[in-house]
Backbone as CSV, one residue per row, in Angstrom:
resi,resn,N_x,N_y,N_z,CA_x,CA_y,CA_z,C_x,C_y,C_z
1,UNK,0.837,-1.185,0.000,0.000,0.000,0.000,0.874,1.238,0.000
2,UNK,1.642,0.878,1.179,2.491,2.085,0.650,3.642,2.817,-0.697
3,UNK,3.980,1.337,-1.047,4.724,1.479,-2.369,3.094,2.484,-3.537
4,UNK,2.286,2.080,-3.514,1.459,2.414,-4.163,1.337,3.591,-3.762
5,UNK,1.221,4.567,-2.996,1.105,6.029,-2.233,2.117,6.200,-2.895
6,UNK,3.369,5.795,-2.710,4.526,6.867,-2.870,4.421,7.081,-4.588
7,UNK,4.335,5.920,-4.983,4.204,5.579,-6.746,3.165,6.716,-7.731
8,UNK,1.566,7.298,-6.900,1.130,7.766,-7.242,1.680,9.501,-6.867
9,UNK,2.052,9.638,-5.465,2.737,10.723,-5.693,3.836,11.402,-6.793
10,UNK,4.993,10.658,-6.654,5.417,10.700,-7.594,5.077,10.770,-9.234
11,UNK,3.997,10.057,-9.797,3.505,10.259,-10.863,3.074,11.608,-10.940
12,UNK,2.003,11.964,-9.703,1.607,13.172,-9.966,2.554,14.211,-10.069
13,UNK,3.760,14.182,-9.351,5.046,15.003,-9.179,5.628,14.986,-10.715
14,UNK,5.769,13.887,-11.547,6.304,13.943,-12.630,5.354,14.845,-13.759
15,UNK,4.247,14.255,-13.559,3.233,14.796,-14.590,2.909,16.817,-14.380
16,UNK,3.434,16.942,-13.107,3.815,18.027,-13.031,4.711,18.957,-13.460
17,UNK,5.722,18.427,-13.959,6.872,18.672,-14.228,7.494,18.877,-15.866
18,UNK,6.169,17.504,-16.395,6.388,17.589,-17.726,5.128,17.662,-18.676
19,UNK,5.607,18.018,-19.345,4.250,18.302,-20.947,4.069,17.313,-21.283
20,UNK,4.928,16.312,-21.667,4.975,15.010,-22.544,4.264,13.982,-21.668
21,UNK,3.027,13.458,-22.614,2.143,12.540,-21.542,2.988,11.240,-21.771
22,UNK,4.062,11.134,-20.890,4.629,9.762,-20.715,3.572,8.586,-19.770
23,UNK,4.165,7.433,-19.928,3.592,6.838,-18.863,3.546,7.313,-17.555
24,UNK,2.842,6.920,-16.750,2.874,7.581,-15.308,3.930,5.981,-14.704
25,UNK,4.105,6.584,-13.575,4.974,5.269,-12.589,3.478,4.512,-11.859
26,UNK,2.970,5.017,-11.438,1.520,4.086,-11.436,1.539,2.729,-12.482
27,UNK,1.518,3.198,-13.653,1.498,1.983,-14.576,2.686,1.077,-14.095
28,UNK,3.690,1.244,-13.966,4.906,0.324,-13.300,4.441,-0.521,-11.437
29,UNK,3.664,0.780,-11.135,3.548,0.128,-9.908,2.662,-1.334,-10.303
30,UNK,1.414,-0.791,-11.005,0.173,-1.968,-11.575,0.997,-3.279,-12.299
31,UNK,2.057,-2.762,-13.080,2.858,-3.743,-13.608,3.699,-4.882,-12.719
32,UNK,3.868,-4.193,-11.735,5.350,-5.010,-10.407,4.321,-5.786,-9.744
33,UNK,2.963,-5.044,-9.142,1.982,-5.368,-8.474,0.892,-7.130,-9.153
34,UNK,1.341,-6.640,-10.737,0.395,-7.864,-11.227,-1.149,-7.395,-11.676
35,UNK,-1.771,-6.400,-10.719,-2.705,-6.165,-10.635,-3.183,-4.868,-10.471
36,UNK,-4.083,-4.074,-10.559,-4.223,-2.926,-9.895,-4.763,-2.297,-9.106
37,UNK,-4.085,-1.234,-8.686,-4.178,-1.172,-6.706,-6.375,-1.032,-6.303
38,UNK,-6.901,-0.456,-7.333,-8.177,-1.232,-7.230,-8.771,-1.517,-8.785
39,UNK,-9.870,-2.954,-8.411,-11.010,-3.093,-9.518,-12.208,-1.926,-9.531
40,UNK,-12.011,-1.585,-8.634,-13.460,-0.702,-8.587,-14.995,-1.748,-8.717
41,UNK,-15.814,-1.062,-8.900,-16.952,-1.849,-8.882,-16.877,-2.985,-9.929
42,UNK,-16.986,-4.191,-10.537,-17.185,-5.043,-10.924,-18.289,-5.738,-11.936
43,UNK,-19.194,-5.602,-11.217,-20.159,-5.636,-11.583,-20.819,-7.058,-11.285
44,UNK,-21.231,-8.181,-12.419,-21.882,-9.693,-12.708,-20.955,-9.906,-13.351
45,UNK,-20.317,-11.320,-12.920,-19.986,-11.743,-13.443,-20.193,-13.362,-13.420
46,UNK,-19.788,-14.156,-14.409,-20.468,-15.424,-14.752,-19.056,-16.244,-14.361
47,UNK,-19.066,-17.340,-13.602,-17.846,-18.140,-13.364,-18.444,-19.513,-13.884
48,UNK,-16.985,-19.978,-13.443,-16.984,-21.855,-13.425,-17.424,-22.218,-12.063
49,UNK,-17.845,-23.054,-11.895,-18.051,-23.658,-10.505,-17.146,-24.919,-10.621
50,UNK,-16.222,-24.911,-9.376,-15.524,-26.094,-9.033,-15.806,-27.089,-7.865
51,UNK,-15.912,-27.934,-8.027,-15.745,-29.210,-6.843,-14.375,-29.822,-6.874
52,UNK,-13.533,-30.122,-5.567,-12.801,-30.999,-5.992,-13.364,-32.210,-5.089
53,UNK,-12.189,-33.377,-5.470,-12.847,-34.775,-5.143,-13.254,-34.506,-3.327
54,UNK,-12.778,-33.594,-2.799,-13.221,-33.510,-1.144,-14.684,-32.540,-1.017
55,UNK,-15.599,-32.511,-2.661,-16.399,-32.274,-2.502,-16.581,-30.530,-1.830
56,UNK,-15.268,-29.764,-1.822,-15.287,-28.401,-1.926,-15.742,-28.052,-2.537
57,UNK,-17.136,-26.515,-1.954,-17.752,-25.812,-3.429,-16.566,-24.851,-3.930
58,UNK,-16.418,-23.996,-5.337,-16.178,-23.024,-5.186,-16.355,-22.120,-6.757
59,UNK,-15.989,-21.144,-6.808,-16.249,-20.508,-8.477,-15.119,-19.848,-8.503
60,UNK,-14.789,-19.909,-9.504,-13.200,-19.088,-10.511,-14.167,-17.999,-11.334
61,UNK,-13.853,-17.134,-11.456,-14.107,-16.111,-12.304,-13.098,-15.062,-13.057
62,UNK,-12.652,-15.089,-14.169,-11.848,-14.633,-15.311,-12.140,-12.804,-14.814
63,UNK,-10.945,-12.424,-14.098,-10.751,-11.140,-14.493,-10.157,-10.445,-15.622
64,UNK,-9.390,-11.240,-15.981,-8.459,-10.738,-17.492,-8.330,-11.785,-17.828
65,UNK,-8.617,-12.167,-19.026,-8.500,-13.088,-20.200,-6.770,-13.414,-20.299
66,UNK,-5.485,-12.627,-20.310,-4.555,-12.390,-20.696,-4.411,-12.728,-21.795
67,UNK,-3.450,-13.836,-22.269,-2.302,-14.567,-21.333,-1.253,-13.409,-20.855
68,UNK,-1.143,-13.887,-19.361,-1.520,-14.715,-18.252,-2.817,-14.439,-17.873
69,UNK,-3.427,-15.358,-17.411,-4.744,-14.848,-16.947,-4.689,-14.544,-15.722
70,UNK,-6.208,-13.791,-14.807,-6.037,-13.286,-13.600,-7.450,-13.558,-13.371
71,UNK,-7.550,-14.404,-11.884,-9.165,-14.855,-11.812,-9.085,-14.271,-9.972
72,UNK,-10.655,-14.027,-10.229,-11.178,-14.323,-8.461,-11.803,-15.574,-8.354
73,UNK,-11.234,-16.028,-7.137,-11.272,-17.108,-6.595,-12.120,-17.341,-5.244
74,UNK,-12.933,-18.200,-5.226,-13.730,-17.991,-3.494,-14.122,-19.673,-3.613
75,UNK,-13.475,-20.349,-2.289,-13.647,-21.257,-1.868,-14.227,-21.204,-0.571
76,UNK,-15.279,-22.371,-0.899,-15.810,-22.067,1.119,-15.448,-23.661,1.569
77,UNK,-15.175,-24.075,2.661,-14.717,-24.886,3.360,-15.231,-25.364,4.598
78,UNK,-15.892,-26.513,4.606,-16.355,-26.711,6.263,-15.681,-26.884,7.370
79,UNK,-16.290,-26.580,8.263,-15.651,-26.249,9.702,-14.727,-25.823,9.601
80,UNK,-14.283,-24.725,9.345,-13.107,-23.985,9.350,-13.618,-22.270,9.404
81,UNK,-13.143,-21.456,9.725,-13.839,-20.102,9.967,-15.197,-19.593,9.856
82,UNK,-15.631,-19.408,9.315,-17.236,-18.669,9.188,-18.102,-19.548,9.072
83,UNK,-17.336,-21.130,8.648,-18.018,-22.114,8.789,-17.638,-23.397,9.241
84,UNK,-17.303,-22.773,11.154,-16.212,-23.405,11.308,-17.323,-24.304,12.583
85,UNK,-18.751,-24.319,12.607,-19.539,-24.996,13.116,-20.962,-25.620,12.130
86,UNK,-20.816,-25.413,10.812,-21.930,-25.531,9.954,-21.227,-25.628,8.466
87,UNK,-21.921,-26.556,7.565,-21.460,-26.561,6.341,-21.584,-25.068,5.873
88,UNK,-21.004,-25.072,4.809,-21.072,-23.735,3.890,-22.526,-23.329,3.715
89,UNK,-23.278,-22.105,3.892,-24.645,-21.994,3.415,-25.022,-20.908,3.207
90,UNK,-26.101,-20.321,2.419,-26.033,-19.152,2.456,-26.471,-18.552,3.169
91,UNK,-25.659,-16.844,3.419,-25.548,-15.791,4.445,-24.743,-14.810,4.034
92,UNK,-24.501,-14.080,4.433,-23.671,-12.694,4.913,-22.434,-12.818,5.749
93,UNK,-21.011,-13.158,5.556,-20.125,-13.145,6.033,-18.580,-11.895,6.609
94,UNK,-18.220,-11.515,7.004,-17.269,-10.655,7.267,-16.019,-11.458,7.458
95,UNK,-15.208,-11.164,6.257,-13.843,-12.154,6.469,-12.974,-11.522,7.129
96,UNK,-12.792,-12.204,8.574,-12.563,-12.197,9.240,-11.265,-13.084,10.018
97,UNK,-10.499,-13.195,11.150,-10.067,-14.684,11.980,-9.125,-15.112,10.562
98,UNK,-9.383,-16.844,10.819,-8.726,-17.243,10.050,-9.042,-17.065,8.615
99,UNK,-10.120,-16.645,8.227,-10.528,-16.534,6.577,-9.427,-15.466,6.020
100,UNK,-8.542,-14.760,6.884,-8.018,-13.919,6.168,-6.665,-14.639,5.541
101,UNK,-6.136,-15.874,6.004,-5.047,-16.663,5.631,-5.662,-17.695,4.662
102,UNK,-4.892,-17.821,3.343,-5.141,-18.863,2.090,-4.795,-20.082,2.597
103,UNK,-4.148,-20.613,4.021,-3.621,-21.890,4.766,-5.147,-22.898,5.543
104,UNK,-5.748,-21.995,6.204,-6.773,-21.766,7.326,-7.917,-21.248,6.833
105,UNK,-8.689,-20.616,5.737,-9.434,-20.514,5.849,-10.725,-21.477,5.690
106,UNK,-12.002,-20.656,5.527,-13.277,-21.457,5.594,-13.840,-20.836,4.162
107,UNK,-14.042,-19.488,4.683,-14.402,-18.289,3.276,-13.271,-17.738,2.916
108,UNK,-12.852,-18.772,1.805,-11.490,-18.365,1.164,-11.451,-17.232,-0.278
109,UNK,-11.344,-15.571,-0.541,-11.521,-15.029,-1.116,-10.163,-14.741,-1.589
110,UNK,-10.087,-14.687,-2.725,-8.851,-14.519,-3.452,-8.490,-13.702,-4.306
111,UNK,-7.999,-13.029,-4.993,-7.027,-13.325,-6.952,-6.128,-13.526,-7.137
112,UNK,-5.875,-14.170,-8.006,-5.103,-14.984,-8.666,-4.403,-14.335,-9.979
113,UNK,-3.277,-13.646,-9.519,-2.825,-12.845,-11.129,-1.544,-13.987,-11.888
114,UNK,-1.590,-13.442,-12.779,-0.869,-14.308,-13.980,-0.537,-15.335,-13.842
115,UNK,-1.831,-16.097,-14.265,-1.468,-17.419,-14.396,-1.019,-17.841,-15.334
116,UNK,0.053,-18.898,-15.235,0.545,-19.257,-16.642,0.401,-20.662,-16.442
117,UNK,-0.534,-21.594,-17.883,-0.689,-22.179,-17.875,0.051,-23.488,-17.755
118,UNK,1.483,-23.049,-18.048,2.560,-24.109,-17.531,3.305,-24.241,-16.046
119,UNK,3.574,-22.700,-15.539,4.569,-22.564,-14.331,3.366,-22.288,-13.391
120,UNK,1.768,-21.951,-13.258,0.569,-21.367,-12.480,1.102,-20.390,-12.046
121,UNK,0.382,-19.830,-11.053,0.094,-18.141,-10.440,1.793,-17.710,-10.769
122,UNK,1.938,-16.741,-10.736,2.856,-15.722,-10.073,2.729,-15.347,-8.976
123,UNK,1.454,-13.989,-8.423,1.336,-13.540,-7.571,-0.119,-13.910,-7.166
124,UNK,-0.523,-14.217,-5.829,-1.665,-15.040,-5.343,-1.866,-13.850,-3.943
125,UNK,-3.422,-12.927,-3.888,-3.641,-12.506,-3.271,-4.791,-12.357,-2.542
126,UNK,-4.866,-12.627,-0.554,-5.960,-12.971,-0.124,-6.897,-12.059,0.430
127,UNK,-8.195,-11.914,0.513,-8.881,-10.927,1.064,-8.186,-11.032,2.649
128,UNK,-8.520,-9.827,3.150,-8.162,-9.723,4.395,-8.991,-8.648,5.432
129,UNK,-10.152,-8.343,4.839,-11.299,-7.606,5.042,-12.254,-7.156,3.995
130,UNK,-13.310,-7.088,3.984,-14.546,-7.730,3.569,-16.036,-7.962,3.671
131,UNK,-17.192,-8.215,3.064,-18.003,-9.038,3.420,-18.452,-9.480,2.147
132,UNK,-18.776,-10.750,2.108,-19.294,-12.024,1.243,-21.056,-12.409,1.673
133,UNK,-21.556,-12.336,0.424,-22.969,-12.578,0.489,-23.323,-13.754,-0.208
134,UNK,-23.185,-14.969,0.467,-23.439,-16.011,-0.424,-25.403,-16.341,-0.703
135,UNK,-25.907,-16.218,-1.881,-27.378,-16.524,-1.709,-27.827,-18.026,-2.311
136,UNK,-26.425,-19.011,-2.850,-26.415,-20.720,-2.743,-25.284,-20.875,-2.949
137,UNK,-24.888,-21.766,-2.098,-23.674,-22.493,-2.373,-23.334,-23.896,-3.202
138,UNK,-24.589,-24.197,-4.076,-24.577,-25.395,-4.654,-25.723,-24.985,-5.751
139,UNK,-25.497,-24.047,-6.750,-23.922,-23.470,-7.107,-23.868,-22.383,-6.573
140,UNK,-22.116,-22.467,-6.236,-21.699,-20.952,-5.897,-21.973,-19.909,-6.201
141,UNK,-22.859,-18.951,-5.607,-23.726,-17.365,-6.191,-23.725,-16.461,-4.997
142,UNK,-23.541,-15.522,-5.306,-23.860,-14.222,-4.443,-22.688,-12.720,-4.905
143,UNK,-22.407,-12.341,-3.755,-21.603,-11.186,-3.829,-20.680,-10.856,-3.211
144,UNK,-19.425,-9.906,-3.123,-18.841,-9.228,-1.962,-18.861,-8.036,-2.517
145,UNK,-18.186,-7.339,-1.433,-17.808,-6.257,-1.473,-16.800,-5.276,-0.397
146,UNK,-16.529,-4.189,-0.672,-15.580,-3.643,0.278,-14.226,-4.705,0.443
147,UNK,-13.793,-5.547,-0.546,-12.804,-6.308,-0.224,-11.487,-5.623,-0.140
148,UNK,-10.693,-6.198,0.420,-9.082,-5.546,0.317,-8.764,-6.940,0.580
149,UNK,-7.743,-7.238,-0.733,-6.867,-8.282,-0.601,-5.248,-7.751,-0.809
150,UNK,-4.423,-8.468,0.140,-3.159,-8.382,0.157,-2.340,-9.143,-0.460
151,UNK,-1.011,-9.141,-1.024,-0.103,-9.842,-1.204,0.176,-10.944,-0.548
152,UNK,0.458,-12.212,-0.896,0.699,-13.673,0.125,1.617,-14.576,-0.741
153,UNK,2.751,-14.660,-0.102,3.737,-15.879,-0.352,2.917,-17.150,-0.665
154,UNK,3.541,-17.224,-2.047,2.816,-18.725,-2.586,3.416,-19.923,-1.720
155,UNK,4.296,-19.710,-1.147,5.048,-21.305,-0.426,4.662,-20.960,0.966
156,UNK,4.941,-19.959,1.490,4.537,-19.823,2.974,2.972,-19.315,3.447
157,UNK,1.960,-18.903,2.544,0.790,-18.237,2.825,0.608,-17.363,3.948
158,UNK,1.618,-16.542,3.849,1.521,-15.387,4.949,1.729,-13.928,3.996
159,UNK,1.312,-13.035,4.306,1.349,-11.930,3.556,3.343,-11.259,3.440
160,UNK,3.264,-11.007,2.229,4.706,-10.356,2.050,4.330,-8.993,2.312
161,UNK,5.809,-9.038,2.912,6.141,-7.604,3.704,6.508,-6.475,2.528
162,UNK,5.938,-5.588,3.005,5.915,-4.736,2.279,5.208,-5.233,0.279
163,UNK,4.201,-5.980,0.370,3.640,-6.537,-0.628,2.519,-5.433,-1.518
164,UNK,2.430,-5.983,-2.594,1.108,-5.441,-2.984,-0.319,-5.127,-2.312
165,UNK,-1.353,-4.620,-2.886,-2.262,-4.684,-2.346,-3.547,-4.254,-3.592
166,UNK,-4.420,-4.832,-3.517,-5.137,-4.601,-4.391,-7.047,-4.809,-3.621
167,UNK,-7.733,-3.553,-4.343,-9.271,-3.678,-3.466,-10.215,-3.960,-4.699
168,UNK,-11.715,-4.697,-4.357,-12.609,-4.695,-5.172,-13.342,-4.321,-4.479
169,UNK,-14.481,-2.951,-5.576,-15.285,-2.390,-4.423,-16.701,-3.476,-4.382
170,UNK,-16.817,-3.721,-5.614,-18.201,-5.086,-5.379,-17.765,-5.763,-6.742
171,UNK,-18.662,-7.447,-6.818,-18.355,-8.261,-7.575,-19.707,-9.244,-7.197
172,UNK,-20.342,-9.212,-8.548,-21.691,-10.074,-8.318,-20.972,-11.386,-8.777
173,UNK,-21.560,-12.358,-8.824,-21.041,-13.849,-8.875,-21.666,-15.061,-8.898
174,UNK,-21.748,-16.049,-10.440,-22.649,-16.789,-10.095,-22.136,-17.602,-11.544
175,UNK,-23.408,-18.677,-11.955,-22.895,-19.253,-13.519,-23.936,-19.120,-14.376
């Protein structure tokens, strides 16, 4: 977040300075970042719904086509955070506790930037405040909003220091 503050200052500082509409450093930040520092509203969008064989619900949804591609991701998980006494069902959630770690969670909210279909993700980032409106989970449908997801080490699933950060202000969701 803060690399992103200083990045936009600076742009504005440059664009001050000069006539010539160069790129701004913003675009470099969005570039290093993977992603950009927000989606803004979203809107409907239409996903895949996944099961795997442990019978997890969840939906992928294509933010950028690329190549690489960049998807949101939301897995829900039983007994584990928000549904860490009841299967997955629908409600109104605040990710919260453990939902905010991709290791531990229950309401696992994600994106997923550049994927490459041979080496997968690059950069993998988890909500970490939030709320999720699921209205079925079989199939995966509803909404969030107010998300802020952070940067997270693909091998360790803990947020990198001094990492990216990227927000969606809403995202409808369904197939």
């Amino acid at each position: 977040m803060r690399s992103t503050v200083i990045a936009a200052t600076l742009a504005v500082i440059a664009g001050a300075c000069s006539s010539d509409p160069a790129p701004s450093l913003l675009d470099a930040a969005t570039a290093a970042c993977l992603v950009p520092a927000s989606y803004g509203a979203l809107g409907t969008k239409i996903g895949t719904q996944d099961s795997t064989g442990a019978g997890v619900p969840s939906i992928t949804v294509v933010l950028d086509p690329g190549p690489p591609k960049d998807v949101f991701y939301l897995k829900l998980v039983a007994g584990v955070g928000a549904f860490a006494t009841t299967a997955p069902a629908p409600g109104s959630f605040t990710i919260q506790g453990v939902d905010k770690t991709p290791s531990g969670c229950g309401l696992c909210t994600s994106i997923i930037a550049d994927i490459d279909p041979v080496r997968g993700p690059t950069k993998f980032y988890a909500a970490d405040a939030g709320t999720v409106v699921l209205t079925s989970t079989s199939p995966v449908a509803g909404s969030a909003s107010n998300l802020h997801l952070v940067e997270v080490d693909l091998t360790t699933s803990q947020p990198v220091a001094s990492g990216c950060a990227t927000t969606v202000a809403s995202i409808a969701f369904g197939s």
